[in-house]
Each structure stands twice: as C-alpha cells, then as structure tokens.
C-alpha positions as CSV (number, residue, x, y, z in Angstrom):
1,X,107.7,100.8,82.0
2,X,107.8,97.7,84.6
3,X,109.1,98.6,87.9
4,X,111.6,97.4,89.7
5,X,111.9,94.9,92.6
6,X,112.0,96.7,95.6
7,X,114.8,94.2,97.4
8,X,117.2,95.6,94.3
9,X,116.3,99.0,94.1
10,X,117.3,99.3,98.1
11,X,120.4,96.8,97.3
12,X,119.0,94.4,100.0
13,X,118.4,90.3,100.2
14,X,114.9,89.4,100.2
15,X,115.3,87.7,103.4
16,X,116.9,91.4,104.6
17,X,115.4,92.3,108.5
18,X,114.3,95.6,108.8
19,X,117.3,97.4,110.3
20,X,118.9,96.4,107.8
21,X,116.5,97.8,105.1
22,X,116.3,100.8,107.1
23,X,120.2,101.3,106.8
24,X,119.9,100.6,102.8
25,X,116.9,103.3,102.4
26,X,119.5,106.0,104.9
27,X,122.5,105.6,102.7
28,X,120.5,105.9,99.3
29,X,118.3,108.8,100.4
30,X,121.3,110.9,101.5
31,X,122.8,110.1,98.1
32,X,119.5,111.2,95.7
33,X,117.5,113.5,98.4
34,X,116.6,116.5,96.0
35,X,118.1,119.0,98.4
36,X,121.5,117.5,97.6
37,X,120.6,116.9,94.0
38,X,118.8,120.3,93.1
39,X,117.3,120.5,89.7
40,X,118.5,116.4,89.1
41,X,115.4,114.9,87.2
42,X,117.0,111.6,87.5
43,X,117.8,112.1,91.2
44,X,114.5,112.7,92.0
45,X,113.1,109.5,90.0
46,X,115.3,107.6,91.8
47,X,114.5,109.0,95.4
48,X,110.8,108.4,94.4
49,X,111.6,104.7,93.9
50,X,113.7,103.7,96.6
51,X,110.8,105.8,98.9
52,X,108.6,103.6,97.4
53,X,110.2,100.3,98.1
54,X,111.4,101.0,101.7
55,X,107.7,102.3,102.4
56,X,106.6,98.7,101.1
57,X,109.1,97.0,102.7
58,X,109.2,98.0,106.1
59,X,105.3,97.6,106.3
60,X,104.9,93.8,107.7
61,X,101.5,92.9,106.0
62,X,102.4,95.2,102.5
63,X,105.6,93.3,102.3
64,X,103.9,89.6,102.7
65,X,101.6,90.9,100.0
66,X,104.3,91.5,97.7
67,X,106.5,88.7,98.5
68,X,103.6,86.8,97.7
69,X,102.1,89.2,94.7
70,X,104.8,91.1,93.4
71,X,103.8,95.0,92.6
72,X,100.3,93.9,91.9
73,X,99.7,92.7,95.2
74,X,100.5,96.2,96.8
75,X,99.4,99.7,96.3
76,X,100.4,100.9,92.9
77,X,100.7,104.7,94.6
78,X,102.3,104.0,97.4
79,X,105.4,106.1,96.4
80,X,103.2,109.0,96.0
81,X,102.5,109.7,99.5
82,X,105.4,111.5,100.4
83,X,108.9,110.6,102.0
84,X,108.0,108.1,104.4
85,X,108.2,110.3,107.2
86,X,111.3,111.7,105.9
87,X,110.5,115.9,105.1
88,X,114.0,116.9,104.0
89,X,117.7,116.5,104.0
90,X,117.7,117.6,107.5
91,X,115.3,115.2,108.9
92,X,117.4,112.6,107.2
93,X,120.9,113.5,109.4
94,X,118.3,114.2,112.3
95,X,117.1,110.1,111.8
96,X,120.6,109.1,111.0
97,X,122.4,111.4,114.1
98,X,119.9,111.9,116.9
99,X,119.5,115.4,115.8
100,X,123.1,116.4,115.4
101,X,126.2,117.3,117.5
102,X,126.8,120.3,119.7
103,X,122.8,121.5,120.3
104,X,121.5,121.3,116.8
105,X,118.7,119.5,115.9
106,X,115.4,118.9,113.6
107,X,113.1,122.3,113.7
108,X,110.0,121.7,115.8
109,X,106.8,121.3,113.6
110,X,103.3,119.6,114.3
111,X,102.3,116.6,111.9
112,X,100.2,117.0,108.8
113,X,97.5,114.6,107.4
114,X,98.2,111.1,107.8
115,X,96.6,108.3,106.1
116,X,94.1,105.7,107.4
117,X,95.2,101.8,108.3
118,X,94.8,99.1,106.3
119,X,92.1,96.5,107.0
120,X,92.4,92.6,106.1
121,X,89.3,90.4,105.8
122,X,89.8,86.8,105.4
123,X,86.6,85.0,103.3
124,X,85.7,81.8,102.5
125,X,84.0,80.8,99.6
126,X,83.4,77.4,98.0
127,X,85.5,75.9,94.7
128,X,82.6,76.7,92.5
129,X,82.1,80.5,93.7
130,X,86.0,80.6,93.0
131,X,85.1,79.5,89.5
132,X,82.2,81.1,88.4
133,X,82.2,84.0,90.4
134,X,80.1,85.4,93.3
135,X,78.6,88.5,95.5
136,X,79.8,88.4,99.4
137,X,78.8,90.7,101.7
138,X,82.2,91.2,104.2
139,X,81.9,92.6,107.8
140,X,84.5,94.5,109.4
141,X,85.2,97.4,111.9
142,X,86.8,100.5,111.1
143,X,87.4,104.2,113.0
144,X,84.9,106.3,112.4
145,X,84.5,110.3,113.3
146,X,83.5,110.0,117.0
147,X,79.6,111.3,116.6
148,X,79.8,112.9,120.0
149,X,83.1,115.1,119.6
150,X,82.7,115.0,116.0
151,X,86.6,114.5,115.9
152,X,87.7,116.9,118.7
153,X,88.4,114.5,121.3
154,X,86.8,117.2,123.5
155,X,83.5,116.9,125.2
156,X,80.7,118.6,123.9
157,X,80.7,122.2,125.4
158,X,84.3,122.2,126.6
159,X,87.3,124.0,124.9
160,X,90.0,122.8,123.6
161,X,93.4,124.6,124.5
162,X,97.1,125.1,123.7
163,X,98.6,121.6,124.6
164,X,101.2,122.8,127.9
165,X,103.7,120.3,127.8
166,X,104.7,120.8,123.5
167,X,103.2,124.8,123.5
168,X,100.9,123.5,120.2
169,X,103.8,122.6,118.1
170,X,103.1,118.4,118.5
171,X,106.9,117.5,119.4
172,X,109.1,117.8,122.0
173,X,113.0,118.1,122.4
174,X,115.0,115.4,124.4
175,X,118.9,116.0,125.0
176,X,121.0,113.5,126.2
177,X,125.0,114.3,126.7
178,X,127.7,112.2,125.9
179,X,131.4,112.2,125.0
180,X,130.8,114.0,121.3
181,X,128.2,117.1,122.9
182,X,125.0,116.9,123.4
183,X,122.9,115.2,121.1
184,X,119.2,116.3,120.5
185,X,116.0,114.8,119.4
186,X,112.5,115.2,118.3
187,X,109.4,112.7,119.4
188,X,105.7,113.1,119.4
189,X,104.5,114.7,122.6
190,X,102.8,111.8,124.7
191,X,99.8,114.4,126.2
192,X,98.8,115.9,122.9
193,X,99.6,112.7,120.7
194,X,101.1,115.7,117.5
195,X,97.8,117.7,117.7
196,X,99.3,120.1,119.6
197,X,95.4,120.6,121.5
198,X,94.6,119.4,124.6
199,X,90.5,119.6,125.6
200,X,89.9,120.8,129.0
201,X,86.9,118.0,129.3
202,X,87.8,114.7,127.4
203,X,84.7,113.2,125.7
204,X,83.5,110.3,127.4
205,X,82.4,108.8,124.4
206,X,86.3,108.2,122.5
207,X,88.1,109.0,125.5
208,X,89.9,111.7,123.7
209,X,90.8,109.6,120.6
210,X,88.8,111.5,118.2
211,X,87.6,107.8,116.7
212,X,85.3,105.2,117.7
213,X,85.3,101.4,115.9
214,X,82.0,100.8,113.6
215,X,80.7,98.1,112.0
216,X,80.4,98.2,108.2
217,X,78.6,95.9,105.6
218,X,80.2,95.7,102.1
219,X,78.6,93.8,99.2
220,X,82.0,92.4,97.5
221,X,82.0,91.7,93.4
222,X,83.9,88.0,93.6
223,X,85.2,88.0,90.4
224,X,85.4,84.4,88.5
225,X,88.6,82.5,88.4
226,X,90.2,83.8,92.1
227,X,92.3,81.2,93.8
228,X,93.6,80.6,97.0
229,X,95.2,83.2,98.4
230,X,94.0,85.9,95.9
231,X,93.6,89.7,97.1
232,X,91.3,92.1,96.2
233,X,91.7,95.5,97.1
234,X,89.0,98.0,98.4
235,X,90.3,101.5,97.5
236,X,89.3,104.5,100.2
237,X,87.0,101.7,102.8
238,X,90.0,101.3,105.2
239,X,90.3,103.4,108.8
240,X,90.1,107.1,108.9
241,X,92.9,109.1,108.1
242,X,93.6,111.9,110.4
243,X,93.6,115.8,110.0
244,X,91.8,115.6,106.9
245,X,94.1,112.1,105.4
246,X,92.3,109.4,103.1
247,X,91.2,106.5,104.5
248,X,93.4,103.4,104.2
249,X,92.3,100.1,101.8
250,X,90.2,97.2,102.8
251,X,92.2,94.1,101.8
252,X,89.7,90.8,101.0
253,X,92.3,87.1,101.3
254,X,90.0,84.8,99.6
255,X,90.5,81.4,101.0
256,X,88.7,78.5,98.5
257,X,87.4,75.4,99.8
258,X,88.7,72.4,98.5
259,X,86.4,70.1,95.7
260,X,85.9,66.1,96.3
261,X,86.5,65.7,92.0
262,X,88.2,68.3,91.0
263,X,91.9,69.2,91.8
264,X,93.1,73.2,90.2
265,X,96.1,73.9,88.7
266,X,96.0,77.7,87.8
267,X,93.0,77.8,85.3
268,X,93.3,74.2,84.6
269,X,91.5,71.3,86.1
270,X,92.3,67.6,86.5
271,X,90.1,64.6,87.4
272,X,90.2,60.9,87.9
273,X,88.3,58.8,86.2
274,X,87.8,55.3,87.0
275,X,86.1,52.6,84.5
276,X,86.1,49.1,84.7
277,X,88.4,46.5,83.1
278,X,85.8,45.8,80.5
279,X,84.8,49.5,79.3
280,X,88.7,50.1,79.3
281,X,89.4,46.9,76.8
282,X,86.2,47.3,75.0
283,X,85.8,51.1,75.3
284,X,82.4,53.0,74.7
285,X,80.9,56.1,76.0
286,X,80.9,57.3,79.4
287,X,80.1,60.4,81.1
288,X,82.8,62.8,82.6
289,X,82.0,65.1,85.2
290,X,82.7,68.5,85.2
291,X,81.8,72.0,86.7
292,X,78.8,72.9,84.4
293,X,77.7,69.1,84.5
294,X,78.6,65.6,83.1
295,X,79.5,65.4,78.9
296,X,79.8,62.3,76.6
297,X,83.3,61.1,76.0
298,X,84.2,58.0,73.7
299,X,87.0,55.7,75.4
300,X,88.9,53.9,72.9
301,X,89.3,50.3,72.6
302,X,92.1,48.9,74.5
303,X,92.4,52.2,77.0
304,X,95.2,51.7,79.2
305,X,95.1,53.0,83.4
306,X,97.0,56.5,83.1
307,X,96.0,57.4,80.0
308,X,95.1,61.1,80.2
309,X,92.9,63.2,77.6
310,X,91.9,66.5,77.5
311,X,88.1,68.2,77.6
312,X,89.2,72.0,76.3
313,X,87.4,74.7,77.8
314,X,86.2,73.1,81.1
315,X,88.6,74.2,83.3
316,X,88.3,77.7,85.3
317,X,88.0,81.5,83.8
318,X,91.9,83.0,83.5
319,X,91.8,85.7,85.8
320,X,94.4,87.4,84.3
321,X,93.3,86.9,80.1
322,X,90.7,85.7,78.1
323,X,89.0,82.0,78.6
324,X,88.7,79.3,80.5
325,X,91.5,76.5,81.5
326,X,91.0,72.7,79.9
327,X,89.6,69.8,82.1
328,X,92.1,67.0,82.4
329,X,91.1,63.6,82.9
330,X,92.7,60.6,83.8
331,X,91.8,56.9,83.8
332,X,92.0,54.7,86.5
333,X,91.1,51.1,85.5
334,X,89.4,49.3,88.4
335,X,90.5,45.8,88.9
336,X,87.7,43.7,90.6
337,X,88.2,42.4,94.3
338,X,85.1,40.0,94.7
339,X,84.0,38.2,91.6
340,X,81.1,35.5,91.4
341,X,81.8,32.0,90.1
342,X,80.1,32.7,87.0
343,X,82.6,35.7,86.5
344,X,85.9,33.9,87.5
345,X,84.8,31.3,84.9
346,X,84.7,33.7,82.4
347,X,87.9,35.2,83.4
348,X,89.5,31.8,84.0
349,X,88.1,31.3,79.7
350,X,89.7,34.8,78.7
351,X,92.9,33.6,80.1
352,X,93.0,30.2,78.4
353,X,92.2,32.4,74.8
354,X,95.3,34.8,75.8
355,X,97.5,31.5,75.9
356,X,97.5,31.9,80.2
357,X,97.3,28.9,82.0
358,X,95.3,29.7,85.1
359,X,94.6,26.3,86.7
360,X,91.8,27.4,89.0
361,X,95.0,29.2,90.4
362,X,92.9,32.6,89.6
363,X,94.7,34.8,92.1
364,X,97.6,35.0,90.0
365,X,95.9,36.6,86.9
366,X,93.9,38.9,89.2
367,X,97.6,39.8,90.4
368,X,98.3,40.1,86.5
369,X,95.6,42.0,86.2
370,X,96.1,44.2,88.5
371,X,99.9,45.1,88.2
372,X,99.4,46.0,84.2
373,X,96.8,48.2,84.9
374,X,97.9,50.0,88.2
C-alpha cells in the first residue's frame, strides 16, 4: 500500500514552517500515543505514520529531498527508529508544558543509541556517463572511533568517573517559577554531553569527543539513465552512531553536464538538424548524430524547416522501466547569406520557372526565402 504525503498526514501546508509542524505532530501524537490508545491497532498505525512524517519534515536536507523526490527520495525506514525523541505520553506533556505544573516533571534518564548523520556528496559527471552509466570514486569525511580513546573520550591510562554535575543520569532539572507554580524541565547536561561519564584526563587526540573526522574513498555504481538532480543513497557509510547506533547514509546529488547536440527531456532526446535549401527540396540521405554515433536517415522531397521525426530507441535508458527514450530530430533549413554570381543566377532562373519576377532585385526572394523556411 502507497503511503501517504506527509504534509496531509500531519494536516499541514507544504509551505508549513517548522513550529508550525511541530504544533501539528503535538496535537496528533497526544490524540494516537499508544498509552492513551492501549491495545488500538489502528492507533498505533497511525502514530507510526504521523512519527514518520514529522521526523522527515522537520529534518531540513530529508525534507528538500522529499519535496523534490517524494517518499523515494527519503529513507523508506525512517518511521522505524522510534518516536522522534518522544519516549511516552509523559514526555509528550513534558515537551508540550515545560514539565508540568506544581513540581512535576519528565523522570530523569540517560540517552540511548543514537543514529549517525547524514552525509551529502555533490558529483559531476558528463551527459554521456548520465546516459550510459559509470564507476566514480567519491571522497568524503566522516566520524570515526577516535583510535586513541577508542571511543572513551578519556586519555589512555586515565579513568573515567561519575559525571558531578548530572550524578550519571545525562540530564539535568531546571525550575523556573511563575504565576501557575513552578514549572520544571529536563536538558542534556552541558559537562557530560548525556553520557553521564566524565574522564579525569581528556584525550588529547578528540578532545573528549569520542570521534575524529576521516577520509574515506568509495567506488560508486553510476547507474545509466540518472539526471540532474538524481540521489543515490549509501545505506550504513554515513557518520557514526553513538552508544552502539548505526551509522547514518551517504547521499550522492549527481549534477550532469550539459551536451552541445543534444538537449534531455526525461529519457527522451531532441536535436537540431540543419540541411541546406537544396537537400530539404530535393531530399536524400544524411547522417543524424546520436549518442552511440551518426545513422542514415532519408529526408523526403520537399522537407519543410520544423519538420520533426523520430529515431526510436536512441534516446537515454528509463531509469525507472525497461528501455531507452526516442531521439527527436528537427530540421532547420539553412538559407544562404553569401552566394556567388554563378549561384544567384541560378536562383534568379528558379525564380523565373516559379512564375517570380526577381529583376536582379535578388534580396527580395532571399527574404522569401528565408521567411517560408524560418
């Protein structure tokens, strides 16, 4: 079954900011959360999706993708990786309330695994490589397991110890009063960063992070038929999760270079053809350009400047189906600008045999000329 678009599952214009998707995503998930719809199959289908769109949606670079490439553009799982930073119903009125009147507020806990950043590459290839396909190796950086700490943050020989400012739990509490009570709420604690573990000796290698940035070489399948602007996605190659989280995606934004014959419409291609007044009133073979070479193609007798045909097959692989896109081919009709005297008596002879009276005044039948086959 198709999914939905995400701007109408969370009720929202597509030109919606992201308060006010953030508002839409509040008042549906304290309408379907499963702990106010216990045991409601249907409920729970329908938390999953609107999750799933406001996760899209409120990530800058997911949503152009989708704006741009509908679900296909995206991550197909992205509703399976949890709430959105949402736990449960009470993290919900926490978001919503600043924790709640009159001292309550969310429980304390420390963050679990979280997954990796995205990357984006930007490549550019040439029209035929979009066409027929082609290998690229990419270069990017991405976190990597500090190979000092080996993901402590700590440096090698020192211990690591109970953060002091959150007591290991990864959050801290701040109350602020006002007019209705005091209102409580729950951040990451700024020493610790959520890890709850502070080292005693911070390695001088990641500074504490835990990560350092590495260069990585991928030799990248370019798959014929791509077009400006197409996506491919690199499952797993993105920046390391952390505490034990998958790795984010490596996105690849082909950019194609632009062809001096050849314009692309989808799998289809068109060209121009020019021939000269004579070849398009006499016809006769000539030879049509295309991406695998130049073929034979008749021209009919008495051609006119416009005329389009079809070459079937020579156009680009179909990305998305079987085959290739047709060649189009239009016929431009040159009109001659500088003529010897031997030609413009020949000219000035066709005339007097079309019943035109010329006069040696040959300008205006070049004008003719030129205006019926413009």
């Amino acid at each position: 079954m198709s999914k939905r678009d995400y701007y109408e599952v969370l009720g929202v214009d597509r030109s919606a900011d992201e308060t006010t998707i953030k508002k839409a995503y509040r008042k549906l998930a304290m309408k379907y959360h499963p702990d106010r719809n216990p045991n409601d199959a249907e409920a729970e289908l329908k938390f999953k999706e609107i999750n799933e769109a406001y996760e899209i949606l409120t990530d800058k670079e997911k949503r152009q993708y989708y704006d741009q490439f509908g679900h296909a553009g995206v991550n197909q799982n992205a509703g399976g990786q949890g709430f959105s930073g949402f736990g449960g119903f009470e993290d919900i009125i926490n978001e919503m309330f600043g924790g709640g009147f009159g001292g309550g507020g969310a429980r304390a806990r420390r963050a679990g695994p979280a997954r990796g950043g995205d990357i984006r590459v930007d490549i550019t290839i040439s029209f035929e490589e979009a066409a027929f396909g082609v290998k690229k190796d990419i270069e990017f950086y991405r976190t990597e397991e500090c190979p000092t700490c080996h993901g402590t943050g700590a440096e090698p020989g020192s211990n690591v110890k109970t953060c002091p400012q959150c007591h290991g739990t990864g959050q801290v509490r701040y109350s602020q009063r006002s007019l209705f009570g005091e209102s409580i709420t729950v951040g990451e604690c700024n020493v610790c960063h959520g890890t709850g573990e502070v080292p005693d000796k911070v390695c001088h290698t990641c500074k504490g992070k835990k990560k350092v940035k590495k260069k990585r070489t991928i030799n990248v399948n370019i798959p014929a038929g791509v077009d400006q602007g197409s996506v491919l996605t690199l499952r797993g190659e993105g920046d390391l999760g952390d505490k034990g989280g998958p790795r984010g995606d490596v996105h690849v934004v082909i950019r194609v270079q632009k062809h001096a014959q050849f314009k692309r419409d989808g799998s289809d291609l068109s060209h121009d053809l020019h021939i000269s007044f004579a070849r398009a009133a006499l016809g006769g073979e000539v030879k049509v350009p295309t991406l695998e070479g130049k073929v034979k193609y008749n021209i009919e007798p008495g051609t006119q400047s416009g005329t389009v045909f079809r070459l079937k097959g020579k156009g680009i692989q179909n990305l998305e189906a079987y085959g290739k896109g047709d060649l189009y081919v239009r016929v431009i009709v040159d009109v001659p600008t500088k003529l010897t005297e031997d030609q413009k008596t020949a000219l000035r002879q066709y005339a007097q045999k079309m019943g035109e009276t010329v006069g040696g005044k040959e300008k205006k039948l070049f004008e003719k000329m030129k205006g019926a086959f413009s």
